[in-house]
C-alpha positions in Angstrom: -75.9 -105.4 78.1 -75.7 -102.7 75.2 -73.1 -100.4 74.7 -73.8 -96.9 75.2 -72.8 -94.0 72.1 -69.9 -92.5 73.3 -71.5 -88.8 72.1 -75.0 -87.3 72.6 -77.2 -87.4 70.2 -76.6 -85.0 67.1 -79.0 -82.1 68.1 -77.6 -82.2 71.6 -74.0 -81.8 69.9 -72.9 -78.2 70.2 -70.5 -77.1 67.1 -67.1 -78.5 67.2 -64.5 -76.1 66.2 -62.4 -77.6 63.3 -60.0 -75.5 62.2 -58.9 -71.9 61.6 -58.3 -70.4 58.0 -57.4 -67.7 56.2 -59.3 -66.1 53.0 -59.5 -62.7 51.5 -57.0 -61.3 54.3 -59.5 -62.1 56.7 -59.4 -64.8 59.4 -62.2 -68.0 59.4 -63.5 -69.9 62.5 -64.5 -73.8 60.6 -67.4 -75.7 62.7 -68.7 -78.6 62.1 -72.3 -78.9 63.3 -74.9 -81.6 62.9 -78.5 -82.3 62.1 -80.7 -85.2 63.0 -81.9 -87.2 60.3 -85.7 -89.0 61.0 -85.0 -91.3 58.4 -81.9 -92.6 59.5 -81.8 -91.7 63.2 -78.7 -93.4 63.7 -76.7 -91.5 61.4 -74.6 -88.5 62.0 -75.1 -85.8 59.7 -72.8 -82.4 59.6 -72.0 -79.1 57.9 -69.7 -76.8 58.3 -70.6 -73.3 59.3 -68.1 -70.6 58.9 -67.8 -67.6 61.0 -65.8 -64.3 59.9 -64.1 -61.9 62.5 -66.6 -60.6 65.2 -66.4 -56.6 65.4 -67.1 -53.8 62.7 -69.0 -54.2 59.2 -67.9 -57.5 58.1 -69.0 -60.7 55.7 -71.8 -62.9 58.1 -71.5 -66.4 59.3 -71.9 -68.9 56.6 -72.8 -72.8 56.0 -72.5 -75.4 53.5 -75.9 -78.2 53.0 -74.9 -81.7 54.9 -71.6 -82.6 53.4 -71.1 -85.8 56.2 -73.4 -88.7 56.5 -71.6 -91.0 58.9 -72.3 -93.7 61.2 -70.4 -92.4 64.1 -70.1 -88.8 65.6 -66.5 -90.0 65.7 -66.2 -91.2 62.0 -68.0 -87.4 61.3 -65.0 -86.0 63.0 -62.5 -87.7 61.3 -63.8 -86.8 58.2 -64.2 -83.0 58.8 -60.7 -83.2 60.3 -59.2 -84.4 57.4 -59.7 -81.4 54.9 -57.0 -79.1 54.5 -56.8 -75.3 54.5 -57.5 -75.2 50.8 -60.1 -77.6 51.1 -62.2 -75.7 53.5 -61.2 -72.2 51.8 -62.8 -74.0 49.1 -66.5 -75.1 50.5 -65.7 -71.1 52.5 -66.4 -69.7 48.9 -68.8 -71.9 47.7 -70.8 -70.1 50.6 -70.7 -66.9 49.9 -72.5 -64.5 47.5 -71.1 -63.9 44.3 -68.7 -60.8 44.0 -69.5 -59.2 40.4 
């Protein structure tokens, strides 16, 4: 008897909210979302999208490349967990456009 995974498969996985930030004086929603990978179907493979405020004339929703390759959604997780606030304000503004 095989053991089932304990998520859905990565397409199937709606974006997991992983934290909250501040940057520039406005407030960031940090989601880690995944991609499937034919190569390596068993793999988990994420990004994290950032969303600004909703409302009014504001900066648009933003996402790094895949920055997780894991072998578990869990492991994934973990590892998207695990950044700090200057971390993620970090891969935030490697996101978005320049300012000249």
């Amino acid at each position: 008897m095989s053991a089932l995974p304990s998520q859905p498969a990565p397409d199937s996985v709606p974006g997991l909210h992983i934290a909250t930030i501040a940057y520039e004086g406005l407030i960031w929603d940090a989601w880690l979302e995944f991609e499937s990978d034919l190569h390596r179907p068993t793999s988990y493979r994420g990004r994290l999208r950032f969303e600004p405020p909703t409302g009014g004339e504001g900066p648009a929703a933003t996402e790094t490349g895949v920055i997780f390759i894991e072998d578990s959604y869990e492991a994934a997780v973990a590892k998207a967990r695990s950044f700090d606030d200057r971390q993620l304000q970090a891969l935030l503004r490697s996101t978005l456009p320049a300012v000249d």
